[in-house]
SERO-4910 file (N, C-alpha, C, O; in steps of 0.05 Angstrom, whole numbers):
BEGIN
 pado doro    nc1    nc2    nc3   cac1   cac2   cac3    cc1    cc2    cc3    oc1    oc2    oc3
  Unk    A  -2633  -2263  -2277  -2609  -2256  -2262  -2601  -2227  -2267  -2595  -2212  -2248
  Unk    A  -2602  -2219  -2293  -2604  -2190  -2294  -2615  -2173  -2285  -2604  -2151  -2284
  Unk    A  -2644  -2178  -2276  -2659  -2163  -2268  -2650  -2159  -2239  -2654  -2137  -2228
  Unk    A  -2641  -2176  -2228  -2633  -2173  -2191  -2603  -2165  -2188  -2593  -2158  -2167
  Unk    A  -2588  -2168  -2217  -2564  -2153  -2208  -2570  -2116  -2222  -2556  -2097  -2213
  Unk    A  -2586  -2112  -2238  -2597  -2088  -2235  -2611  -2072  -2207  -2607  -2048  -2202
  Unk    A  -2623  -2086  -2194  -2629  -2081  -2179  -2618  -2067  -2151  -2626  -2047  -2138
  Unk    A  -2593  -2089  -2146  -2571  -2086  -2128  -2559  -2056  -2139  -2556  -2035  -2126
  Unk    A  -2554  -2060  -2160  -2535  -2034  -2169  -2560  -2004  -2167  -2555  -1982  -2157
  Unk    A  -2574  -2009  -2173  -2598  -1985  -2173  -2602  -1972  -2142  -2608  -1949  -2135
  Unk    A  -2597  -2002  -2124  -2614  -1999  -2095  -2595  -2007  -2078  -2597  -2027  -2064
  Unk    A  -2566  -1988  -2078  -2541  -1993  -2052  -2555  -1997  -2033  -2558  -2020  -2026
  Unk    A  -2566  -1981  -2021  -2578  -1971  -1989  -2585  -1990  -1980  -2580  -1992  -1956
  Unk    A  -2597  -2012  -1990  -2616  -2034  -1978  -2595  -2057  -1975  -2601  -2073  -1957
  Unk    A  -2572  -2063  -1988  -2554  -2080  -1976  -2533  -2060  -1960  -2526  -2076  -1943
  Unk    A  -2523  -2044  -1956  -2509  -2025  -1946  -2527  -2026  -1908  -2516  -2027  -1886
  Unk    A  -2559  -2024  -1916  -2570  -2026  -1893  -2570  -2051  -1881  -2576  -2051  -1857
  Unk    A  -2566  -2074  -1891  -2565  -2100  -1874  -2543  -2100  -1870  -2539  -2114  -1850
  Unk    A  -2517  -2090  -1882  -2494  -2093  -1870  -2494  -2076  -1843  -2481  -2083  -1824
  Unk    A  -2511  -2052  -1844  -2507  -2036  -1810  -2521  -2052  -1786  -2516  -2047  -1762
  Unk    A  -2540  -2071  -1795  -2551  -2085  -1774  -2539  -2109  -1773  -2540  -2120  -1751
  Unk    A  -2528  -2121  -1792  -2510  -2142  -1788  -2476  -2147  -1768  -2465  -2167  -1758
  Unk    A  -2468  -2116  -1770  -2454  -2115  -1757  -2458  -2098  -1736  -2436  -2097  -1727
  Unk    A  -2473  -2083  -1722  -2490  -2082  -1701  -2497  -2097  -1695  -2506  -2089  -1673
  Unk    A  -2503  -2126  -1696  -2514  -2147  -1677  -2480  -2165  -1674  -2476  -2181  -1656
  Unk    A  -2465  -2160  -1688  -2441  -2176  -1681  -2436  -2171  -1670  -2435  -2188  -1652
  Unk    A  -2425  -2140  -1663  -2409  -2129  -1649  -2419  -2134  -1618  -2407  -2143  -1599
  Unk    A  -2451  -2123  -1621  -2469  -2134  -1595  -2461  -2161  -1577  -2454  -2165  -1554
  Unk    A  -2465  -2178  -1600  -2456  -2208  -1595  -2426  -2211  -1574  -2419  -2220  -1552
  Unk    A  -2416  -2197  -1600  -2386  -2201  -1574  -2387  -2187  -1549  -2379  -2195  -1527
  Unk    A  -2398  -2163  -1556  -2397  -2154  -1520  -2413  -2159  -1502  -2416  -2145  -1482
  Unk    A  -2428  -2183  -1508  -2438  -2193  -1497  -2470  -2180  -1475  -2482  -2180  -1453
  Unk    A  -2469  -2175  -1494  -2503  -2160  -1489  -2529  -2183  -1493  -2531  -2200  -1511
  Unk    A  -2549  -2177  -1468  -2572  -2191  -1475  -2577  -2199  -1501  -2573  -2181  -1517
  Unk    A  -2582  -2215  -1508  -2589  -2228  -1538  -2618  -2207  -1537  -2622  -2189  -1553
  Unk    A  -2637  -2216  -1512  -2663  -2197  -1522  -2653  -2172  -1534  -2654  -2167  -1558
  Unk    A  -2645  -2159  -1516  -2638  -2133  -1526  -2637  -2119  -1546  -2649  -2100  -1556
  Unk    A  -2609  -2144  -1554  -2597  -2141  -1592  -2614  -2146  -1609  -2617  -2133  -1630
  Unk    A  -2632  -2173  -1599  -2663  -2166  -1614  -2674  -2147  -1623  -2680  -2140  -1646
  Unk    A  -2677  -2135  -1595  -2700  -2116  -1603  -2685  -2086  -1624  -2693  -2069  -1640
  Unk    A  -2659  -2095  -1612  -2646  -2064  -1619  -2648  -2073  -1653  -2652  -2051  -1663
  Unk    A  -2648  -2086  -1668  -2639  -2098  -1695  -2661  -2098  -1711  -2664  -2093  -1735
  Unk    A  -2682  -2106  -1687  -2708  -2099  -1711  -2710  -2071  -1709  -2718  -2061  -1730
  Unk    A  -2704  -2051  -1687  -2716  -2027  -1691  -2691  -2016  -1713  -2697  -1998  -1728
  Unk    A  -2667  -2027  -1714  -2653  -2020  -1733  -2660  -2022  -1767  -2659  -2007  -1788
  Unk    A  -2668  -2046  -1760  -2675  -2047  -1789  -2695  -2032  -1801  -2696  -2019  -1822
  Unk    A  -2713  -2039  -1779  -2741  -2016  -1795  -2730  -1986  -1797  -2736  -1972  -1816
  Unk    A  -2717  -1979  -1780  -2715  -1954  -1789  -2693  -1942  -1815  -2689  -1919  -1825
  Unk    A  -2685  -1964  -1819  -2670  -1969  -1842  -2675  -1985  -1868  -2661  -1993  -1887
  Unk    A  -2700  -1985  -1861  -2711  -2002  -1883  -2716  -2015  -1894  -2731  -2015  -1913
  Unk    A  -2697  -2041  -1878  -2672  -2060  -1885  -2697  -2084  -1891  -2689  -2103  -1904
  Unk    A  -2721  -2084  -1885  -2744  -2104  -1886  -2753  -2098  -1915  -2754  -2119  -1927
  Unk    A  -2758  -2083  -1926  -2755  -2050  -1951  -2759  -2076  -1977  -2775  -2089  -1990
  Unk    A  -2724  -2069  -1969  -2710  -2083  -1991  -2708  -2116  -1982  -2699  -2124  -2003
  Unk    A  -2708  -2127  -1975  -2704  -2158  -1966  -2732  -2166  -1983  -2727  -2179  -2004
  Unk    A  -2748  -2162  -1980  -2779  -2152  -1988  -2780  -2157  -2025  -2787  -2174  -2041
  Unk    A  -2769  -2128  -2026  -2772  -2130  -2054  -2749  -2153  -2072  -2751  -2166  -2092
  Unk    A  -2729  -2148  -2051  -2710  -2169  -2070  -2717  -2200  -2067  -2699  -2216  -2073
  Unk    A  -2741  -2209  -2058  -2745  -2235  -2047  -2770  -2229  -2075  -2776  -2249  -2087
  Unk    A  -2780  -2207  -2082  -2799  -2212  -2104  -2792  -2210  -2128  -2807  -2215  -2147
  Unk    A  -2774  -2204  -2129  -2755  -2207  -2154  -2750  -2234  -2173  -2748  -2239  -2197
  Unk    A  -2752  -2248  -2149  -2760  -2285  -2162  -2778  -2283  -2172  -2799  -2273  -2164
  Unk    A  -2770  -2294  -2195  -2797  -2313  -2215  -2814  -2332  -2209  -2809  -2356  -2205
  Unk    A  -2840  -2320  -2209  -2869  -2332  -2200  -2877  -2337  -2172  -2897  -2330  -2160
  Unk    A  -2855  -2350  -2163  -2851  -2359  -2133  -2844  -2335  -2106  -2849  -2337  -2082
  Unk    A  -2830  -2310  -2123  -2820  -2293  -2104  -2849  -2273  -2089  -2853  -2267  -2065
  Unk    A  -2863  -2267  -2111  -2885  -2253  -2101  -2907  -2269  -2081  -2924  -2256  -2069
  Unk    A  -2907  -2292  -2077  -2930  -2309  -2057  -2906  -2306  -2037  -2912  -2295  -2016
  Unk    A  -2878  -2316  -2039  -2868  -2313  -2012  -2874  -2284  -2002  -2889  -2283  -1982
  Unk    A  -2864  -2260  -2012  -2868  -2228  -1995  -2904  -2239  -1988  -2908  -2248  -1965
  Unk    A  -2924  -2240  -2004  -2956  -2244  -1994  -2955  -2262  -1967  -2966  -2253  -1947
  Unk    A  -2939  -2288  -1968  -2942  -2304  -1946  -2935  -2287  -1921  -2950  -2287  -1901
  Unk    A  -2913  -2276  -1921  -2898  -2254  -1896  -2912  -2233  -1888  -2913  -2223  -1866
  Unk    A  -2926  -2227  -1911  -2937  -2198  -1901  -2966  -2210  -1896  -2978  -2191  -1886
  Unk    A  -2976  -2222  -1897  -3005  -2217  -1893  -3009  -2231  -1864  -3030  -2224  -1853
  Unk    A  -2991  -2253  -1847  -2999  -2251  -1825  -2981  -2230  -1808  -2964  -2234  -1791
  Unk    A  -2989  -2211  -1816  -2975  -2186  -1801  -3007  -2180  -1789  -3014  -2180  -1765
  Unk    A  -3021  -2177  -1809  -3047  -2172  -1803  -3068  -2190  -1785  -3091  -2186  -1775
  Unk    A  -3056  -2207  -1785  -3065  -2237  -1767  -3062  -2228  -1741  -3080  -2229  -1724
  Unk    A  -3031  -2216  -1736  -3014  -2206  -1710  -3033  -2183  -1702  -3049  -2187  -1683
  Unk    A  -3032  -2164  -1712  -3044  -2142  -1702  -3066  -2146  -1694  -3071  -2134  -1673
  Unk    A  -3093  -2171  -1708  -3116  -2174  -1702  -3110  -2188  -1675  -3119  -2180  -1654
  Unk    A  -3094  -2210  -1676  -3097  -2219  -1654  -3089  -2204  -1629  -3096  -2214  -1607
  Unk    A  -3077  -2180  -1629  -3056  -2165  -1612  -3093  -2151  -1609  -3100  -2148  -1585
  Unk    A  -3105  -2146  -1620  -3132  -2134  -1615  -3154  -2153  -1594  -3169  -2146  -1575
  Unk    A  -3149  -2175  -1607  -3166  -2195  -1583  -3153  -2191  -1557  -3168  -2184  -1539
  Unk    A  -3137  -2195  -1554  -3124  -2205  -1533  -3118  -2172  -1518  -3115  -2175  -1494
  Unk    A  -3116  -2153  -1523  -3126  -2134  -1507  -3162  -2132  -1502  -3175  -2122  -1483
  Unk    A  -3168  -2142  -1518  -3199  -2138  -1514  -3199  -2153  -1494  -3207  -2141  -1474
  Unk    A  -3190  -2184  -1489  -3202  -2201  -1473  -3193  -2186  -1437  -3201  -2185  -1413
  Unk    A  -3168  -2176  -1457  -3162  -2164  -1420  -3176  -2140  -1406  -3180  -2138  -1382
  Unk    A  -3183  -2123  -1426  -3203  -2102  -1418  -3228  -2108  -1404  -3239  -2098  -1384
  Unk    A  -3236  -2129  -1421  -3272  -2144  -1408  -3262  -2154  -1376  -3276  -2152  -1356
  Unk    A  -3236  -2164  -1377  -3223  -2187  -1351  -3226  -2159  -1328  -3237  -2159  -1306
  Unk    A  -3213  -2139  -1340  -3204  -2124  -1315  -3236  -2097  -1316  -3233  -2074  -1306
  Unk    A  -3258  -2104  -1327  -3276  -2096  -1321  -3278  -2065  -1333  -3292  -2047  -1325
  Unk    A  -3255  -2066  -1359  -3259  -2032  -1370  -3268  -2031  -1397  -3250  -2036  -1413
  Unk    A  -3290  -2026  -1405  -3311  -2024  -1422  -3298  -2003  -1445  -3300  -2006  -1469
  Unk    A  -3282  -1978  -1429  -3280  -1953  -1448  -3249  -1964  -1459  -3243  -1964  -1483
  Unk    A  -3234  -1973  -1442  -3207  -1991  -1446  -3205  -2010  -1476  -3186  -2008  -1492
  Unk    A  -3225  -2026  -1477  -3238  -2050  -1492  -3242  -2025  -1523  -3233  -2027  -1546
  Unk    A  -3256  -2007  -1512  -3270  -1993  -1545  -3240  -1976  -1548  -3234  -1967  -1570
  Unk    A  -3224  -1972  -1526  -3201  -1959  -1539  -3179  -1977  -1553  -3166  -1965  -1570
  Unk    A  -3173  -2005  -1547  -3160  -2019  -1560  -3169  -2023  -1582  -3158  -2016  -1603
  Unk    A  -3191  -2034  -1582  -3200  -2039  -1606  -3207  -2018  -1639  -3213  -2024  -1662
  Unk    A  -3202  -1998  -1628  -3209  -1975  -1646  -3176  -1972  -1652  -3165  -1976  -1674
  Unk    A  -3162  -1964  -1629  -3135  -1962  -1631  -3123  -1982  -1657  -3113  -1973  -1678
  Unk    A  -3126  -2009  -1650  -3120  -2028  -1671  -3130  -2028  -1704  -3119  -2033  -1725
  Unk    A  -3153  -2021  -1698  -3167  -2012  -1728  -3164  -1990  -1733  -3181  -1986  -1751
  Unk    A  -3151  -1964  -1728  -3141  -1941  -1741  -3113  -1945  -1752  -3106  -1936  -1774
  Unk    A  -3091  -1965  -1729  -3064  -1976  -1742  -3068  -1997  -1773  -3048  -2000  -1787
  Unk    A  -3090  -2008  -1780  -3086  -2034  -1793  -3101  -2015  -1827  -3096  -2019  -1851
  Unk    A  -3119  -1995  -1811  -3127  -1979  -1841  -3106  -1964  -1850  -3100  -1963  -1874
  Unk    A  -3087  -1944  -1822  -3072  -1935  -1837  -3048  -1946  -1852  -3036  -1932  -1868
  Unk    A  -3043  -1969  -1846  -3027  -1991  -1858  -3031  -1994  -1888  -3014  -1996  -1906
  Unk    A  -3058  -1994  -1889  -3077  -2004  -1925  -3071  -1970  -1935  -3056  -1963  -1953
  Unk    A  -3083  -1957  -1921  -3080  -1917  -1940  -3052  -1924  -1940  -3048  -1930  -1963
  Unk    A  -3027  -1927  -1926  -3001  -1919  -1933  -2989  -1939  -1961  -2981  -1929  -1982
  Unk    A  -2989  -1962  -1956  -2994  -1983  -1981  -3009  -1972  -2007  -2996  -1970  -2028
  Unk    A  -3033  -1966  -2005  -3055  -1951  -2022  -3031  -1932  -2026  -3010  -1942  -2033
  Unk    A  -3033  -1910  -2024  -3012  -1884  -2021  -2978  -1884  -2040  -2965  -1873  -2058
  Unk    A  -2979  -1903  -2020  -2948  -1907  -2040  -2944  -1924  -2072  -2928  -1920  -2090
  Unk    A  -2969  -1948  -2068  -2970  -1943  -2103  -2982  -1923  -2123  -2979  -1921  -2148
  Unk    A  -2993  -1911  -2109  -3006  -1882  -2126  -2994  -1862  -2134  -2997  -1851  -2156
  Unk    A  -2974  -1854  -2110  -2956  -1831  -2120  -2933  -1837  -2125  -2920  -1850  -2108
  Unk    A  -2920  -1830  -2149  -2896  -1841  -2162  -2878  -1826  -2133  -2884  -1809  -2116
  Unk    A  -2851  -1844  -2140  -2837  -1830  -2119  -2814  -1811  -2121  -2802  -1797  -2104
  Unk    A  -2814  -1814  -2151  -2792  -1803  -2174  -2794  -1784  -2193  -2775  -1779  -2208
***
């Protein structure tokens, strides 16, 4: 328990940041804006706020159990992207474009390595 109220106190920004997207989708809510919308607007909020960041680490903070949940979340991210790769592939072959097909597909596998170097990257170099 200490260790996650250390945490909180060390790392404002990351609850400070779910409070800006939390109440950004309220306020949305009441004025009655497309739900898609607020969707979409909330994830782009969050990522750019980090707000996934910290949800992340404070979900690994649990003992034994917390680190397989962040593994379970993150690794079909990589499922998504692969499949986001087939499924332009299949449409490229459909609509008869060969150079289309080698451009998704390369496209997809330059996003998913640079994903591993930035991961790679960021435990390597201290940040402090």
């Amino acid at each position: 328990m200490k260790k996650i109220y250390n945490y909180l106190k060390r790392h404002p920004k990351f609850i400070i940041a779910w409070i800006i997207v939390l109440i950004t989708a309220s306020i949305m809510l009441n004025l009655q804006i497309d739900k898609k919308l607020i969707a979409i607007i909330s994830l782009i909020l969050a990522w750019l706020t980090n707000a996934f960041i910290g949800i992340g680490t404070f979900i690994s903070l649990i003992p034994i159990i917390g680190p397989m949940i962040v593994n379970i979340f993150s690794i079909p991210f990589f499922w998504l992207m692969n499949g986001v790769g087939y499924f332009s592939s299949a449409y490229a072959i459909k609509k008869g474009q060969q150079k289309e097909l080698l451009k998704h597909r390369l496209l997809t596998f330059v996003l998913l390595v640079g994903i591993i170097i930035g991961y790679i990257l960021g435990h390597l170099i201290p940040t402090r």
